[in-house]
C-alpha positions in Angstrom: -35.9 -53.4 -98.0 -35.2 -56.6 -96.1 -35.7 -59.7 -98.3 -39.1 -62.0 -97.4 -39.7 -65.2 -96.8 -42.8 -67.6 -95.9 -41.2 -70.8 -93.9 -38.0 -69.8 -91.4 -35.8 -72.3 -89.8 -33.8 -70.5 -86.8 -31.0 -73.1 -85.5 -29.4 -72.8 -82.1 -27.8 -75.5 -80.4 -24.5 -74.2 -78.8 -26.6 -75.6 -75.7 -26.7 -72.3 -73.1 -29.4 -70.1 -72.7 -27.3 -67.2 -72.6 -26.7 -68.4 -76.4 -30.4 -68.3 -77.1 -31.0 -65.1 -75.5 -28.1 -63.6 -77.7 -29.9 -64.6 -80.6 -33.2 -63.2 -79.6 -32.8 -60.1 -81.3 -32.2 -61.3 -84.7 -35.1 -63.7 -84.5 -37.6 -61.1 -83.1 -35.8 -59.1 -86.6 -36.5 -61.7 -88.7 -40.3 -62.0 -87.6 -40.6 -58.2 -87.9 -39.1 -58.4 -91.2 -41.2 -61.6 -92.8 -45.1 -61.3 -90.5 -46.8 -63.8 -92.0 -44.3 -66.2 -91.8 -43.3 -69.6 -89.9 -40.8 -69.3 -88.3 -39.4 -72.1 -86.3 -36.7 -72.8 -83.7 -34.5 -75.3 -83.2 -33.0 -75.3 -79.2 -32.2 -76.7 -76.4 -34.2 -77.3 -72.9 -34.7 -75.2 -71.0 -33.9 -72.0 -73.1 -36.7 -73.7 -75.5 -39.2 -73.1 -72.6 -38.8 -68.8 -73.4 -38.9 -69.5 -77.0 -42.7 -71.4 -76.9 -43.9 -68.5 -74.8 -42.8 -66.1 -77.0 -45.5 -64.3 -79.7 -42.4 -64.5 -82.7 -41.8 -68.0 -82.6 -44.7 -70.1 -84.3 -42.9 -73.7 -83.1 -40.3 -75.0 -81.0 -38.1 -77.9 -81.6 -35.9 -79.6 -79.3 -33.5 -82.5 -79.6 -35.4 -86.1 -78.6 -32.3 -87.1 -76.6 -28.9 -86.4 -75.3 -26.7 -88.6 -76.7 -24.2 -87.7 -79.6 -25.7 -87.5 -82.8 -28.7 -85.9 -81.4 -28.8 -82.5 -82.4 -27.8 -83.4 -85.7 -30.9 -86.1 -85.9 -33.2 -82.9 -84.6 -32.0 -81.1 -87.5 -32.7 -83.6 -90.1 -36.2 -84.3 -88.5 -37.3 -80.4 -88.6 -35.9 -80.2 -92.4 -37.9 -83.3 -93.3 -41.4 -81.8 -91.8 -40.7 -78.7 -93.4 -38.2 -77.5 -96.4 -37.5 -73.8 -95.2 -37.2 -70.8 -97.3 -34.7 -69.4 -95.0 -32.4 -71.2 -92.7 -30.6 -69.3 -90.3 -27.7 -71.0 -88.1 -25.2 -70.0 -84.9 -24.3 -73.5 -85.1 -21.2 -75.5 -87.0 -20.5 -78.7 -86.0 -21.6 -82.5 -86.9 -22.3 -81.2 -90.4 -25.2 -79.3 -89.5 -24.7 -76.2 -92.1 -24.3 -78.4 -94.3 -27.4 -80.1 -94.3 -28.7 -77.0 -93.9 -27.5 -76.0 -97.5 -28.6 -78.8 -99.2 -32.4 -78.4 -97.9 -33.0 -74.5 -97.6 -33.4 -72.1 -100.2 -31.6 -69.3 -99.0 -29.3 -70.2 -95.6 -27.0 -68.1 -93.1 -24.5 -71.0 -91.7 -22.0 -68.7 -90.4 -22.8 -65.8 -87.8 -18.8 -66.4 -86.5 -16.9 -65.6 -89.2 -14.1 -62.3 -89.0 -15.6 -61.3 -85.6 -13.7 -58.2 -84.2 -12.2 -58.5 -80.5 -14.6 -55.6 -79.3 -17.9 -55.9 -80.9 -20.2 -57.8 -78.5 -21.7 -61.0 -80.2 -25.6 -60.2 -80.5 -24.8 -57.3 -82.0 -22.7 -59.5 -85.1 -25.5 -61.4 -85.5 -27.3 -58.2 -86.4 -24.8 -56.6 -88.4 -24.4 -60.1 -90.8 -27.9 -60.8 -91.1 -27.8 -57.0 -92.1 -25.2 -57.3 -94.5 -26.8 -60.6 -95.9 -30.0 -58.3 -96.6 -32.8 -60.1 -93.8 -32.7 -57.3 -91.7 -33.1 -53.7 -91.8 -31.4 -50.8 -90.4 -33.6 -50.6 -87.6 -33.1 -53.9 -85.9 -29.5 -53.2 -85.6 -30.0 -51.5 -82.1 -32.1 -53.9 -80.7 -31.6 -55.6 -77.4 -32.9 -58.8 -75.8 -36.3 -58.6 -74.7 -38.3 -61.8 -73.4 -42.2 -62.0 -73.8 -43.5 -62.5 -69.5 -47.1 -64.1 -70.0 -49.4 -62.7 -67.6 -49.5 -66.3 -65.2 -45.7 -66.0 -64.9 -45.6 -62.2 -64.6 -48.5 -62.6 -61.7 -46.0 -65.6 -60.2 -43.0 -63.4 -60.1 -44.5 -60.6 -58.7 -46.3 -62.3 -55.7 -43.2 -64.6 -54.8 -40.8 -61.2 -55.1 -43.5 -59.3 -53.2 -43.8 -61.6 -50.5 -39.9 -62.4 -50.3 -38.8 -58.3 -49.9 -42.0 -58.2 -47.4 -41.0 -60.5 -45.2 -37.0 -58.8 -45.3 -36.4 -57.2 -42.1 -37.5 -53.2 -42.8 -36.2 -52.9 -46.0 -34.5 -49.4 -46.4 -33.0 -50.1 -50.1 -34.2 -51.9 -53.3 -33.7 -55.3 -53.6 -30.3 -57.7 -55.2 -30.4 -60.4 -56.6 -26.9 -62.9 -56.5 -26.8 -65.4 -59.0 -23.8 -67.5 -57.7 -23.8 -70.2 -60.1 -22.5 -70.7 -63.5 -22.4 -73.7 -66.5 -19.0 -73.9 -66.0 -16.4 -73.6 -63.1 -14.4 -71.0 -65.0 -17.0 -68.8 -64.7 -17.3 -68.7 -61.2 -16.7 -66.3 -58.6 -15.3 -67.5 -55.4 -18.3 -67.8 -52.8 -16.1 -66.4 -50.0 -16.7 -63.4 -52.5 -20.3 -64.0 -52.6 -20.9 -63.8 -49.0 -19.0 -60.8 -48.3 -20.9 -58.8 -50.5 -24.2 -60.2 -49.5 -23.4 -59.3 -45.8 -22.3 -56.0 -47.2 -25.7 -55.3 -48.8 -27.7 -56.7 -46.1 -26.4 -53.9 -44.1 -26.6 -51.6 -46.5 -30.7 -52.2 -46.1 -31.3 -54.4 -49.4 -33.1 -57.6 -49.2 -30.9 -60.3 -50.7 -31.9 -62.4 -53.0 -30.6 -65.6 -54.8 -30.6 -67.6 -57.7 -28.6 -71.2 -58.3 -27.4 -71.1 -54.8 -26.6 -74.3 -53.3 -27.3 -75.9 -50.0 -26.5 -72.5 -47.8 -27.1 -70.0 -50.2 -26.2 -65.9 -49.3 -29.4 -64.5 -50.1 -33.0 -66.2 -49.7 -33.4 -68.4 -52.7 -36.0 -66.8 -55.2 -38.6 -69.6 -55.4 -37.5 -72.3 -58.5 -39.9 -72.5 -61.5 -39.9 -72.2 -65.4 -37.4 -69.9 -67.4 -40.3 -67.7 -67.9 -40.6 -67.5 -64.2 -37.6 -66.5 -63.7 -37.6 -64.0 -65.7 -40.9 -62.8 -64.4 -39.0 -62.5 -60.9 -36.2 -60.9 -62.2 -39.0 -58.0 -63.8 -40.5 -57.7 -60.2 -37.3 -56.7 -58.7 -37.0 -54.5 -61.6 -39.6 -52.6 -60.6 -38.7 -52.4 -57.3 -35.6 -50.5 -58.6 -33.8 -53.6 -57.9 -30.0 -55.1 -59.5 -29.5 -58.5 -60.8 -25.7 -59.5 -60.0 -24.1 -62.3 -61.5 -21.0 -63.9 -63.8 -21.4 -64.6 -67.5 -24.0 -66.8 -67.2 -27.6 -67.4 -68.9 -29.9 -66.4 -65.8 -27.8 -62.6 -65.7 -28.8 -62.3 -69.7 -32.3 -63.1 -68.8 -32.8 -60.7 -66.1 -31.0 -58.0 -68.4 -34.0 -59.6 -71.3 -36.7 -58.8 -68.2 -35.8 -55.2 -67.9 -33.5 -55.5 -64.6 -30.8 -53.2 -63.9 -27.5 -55.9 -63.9 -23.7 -56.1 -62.6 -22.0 -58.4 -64.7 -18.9 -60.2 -63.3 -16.9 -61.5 -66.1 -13.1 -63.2 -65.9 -12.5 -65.7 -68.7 -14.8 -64.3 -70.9 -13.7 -61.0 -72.5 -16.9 -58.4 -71.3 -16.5 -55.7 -74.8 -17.6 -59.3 -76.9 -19.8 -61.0 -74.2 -20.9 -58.4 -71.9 -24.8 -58.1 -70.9 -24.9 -54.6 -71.9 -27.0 -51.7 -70.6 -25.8 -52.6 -67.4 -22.0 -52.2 -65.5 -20.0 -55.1 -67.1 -16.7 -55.5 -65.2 -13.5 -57.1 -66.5 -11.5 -58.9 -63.8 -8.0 -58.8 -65.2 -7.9 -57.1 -67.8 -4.4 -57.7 -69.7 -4.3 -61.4 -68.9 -2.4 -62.4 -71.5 -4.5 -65.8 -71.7 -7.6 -64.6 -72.5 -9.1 -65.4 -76.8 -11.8 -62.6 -77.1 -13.1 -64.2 -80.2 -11.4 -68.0 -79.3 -12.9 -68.7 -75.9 -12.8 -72.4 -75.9 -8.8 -72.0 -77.2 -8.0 -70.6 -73.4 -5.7 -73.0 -71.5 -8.3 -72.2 -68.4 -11.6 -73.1 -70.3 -12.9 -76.6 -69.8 -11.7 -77.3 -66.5 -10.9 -74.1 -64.9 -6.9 -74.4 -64.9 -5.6 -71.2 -64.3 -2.3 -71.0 -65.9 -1.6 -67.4 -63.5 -3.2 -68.9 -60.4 -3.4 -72.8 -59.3 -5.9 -71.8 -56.8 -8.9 -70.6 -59.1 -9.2 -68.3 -61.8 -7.1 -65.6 -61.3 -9.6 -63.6 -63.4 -12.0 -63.1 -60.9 -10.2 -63.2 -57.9 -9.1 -59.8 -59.2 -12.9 -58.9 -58.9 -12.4 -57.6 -55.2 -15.8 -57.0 -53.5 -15.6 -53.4 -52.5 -15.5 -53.2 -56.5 -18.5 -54.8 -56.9 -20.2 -53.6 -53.9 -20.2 -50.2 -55.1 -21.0 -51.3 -58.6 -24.1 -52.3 -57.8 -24.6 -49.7 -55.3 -24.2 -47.0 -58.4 -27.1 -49.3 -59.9 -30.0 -49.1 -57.5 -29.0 -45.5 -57.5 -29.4 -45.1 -61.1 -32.5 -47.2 -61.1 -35.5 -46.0 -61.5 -38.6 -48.1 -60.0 -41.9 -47.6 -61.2 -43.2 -50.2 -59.1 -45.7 -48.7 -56.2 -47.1 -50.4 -53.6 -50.9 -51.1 -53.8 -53.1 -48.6 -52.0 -53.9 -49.8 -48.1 
């Protein structure tokens, strides 16, 4: 029997919403675990918009500014309005566990340590906060899921609905191509991008896009809240659809909607940071640069320096697009849409 406790204090501010959504599991765990607590969470914008949406989460915090000190100040603020029972952290720096320590009764500051090359990092969460006795057996499997309110989940499926009518004769399920990512490391090379949009534009599938710039390869999915989003990325679920994109927040959240996903990943190591339940793929493999459990150690990290390729990350460069075509070809195949079209 997992331990209970009244008032809950769930930390996150490593700043992406692909953190957040890695998280979600645990706190949905923790909430199943302790029902009539209060459990709180401490995030960033915009992730914070899916946590105040969600049924789990009683409040949302967010930092009151982005200057340095900030997220340190947030922390101090939420432990002075409440004194939690449990505090629960994925975040080290500026001291923050530590303050964490002296105010909680029972904390969790370190959902990092002795992580294992292969074991992907939602699913450490699980296992510590297992092992630390807050969480049962049964939450071990659980994946990212994201609570759609009925406004945004009508929203989605009338902008989706409209967007695959107005494709020339569809003949296949729609794809979504989110091109962007945080950080340049990330990305795949948009010469890339196009030839696989023309590729399943001819193929029959209305294209679709997310974070494209000025002359995006796909019709831009219209822009909203996170909630939004992920309300879109549900409609093409149910359309049979595939969510393509690199290791990036907006490919988690359409995985945390329910849609089939192709996961292009090249600095990051895909067995400790793939989506899951989708096709993850690993652009070289054996590069001898890549820190599965050190990211931010790689030479390539913070400014996209590829110490293999002074052109762009090597890593997905090796991600050809007859590769990824057919990946997410084997997707829409395996997808099964239970999405109909309303009656005359």
């Amino acid at each position: 029997m997992a331990d209970r406790y009244a008032e809950i204090l769930v930390v996150d501010l490593l700043g992406g919403i692909g953190d957040l959504l890695m998280l979600l599991p645990a706190i949905h765990g923790l909430a199943r675990r302790n029902p009539y607590s209060r459990l709180r969470v401490l995030t960033h914008e915009p992730g914070a918009e899916l946590a105040r949406v969600d049924p789990a989460v009683t409040e949302v915090r967010t930092p009151r500014h982005g200057r340095p000190g900030a997220e340190r100040a947030a922390v101090v603020e939420a432990l002075a309005a409440r004194r939690p029972d449990l505090a629960v952290t994925t975040t080290r720096y500026d001291g923050i566990p530590d303050l964490l320590l002296a105010a909680a009764a029972r904390c969790v500051t370190d959902l990092w340590r002795g992580p294992p090359p292969d074991e992907p990092v939602g699913a450490r969460y699980l296992r510590l906060l297992h092992a630390e006795g807050l969480l049962t057996r049964a939450d071990l499997d659980a994946r990212p899921r994201v609570h759609l309110p009925a406004a945004a989940r009508a929203a989605g499926e009338t902008s989706v609905g409209r967007l695959v009518a107005a494709a020339d004769r569809p003949a296949a399920p729609p794809v979504v191509l989110v091109t962007d990512a945080g950080m340049a490391v990330k990305r795949w090379p948009d010469a890339s991008w196009r030839t696989l949009a023309g590729r399943l534009a001819a193929d029959g599938h209305p294209v679709l896009a997310v974070g494209a710039g000025d002359d995006p390869p796909g019709v831009p999915l219209p822009r909203g809240d996170l909630p939004t989003l992920a309300a879109q990325f549900a409609a093409v679920a149910r359309r049979g659809g595939v969510v393509v994109g690199p290791d990036t927040g907006p490919l988690r959240l359409a995985a945390a909607a329910g849609a089939a996903t192709v996961g292009l990943f090249g600095p990051t190591d895909a067995r400790r940071y793939g989506v899951g339940g989708g096709v993850d793929l690993q652009g070289l493999p054996g590069c001898p640069h890549r820190r599965a459990t050190a990211i931010t150690e790689q030479p390539c990290w913070w400014e996209a320096h590829c110490p293999l390729d002074p052109t762009g990350p090597a890593c997905l460069a090796d991600l050809g697009v007859k590769l990824v075509t057919d990946a997410v070809r084997a997707a829409t195949r395996q997808s099964s849409p239970v999405w109909r079209p309303p009656p005359g």
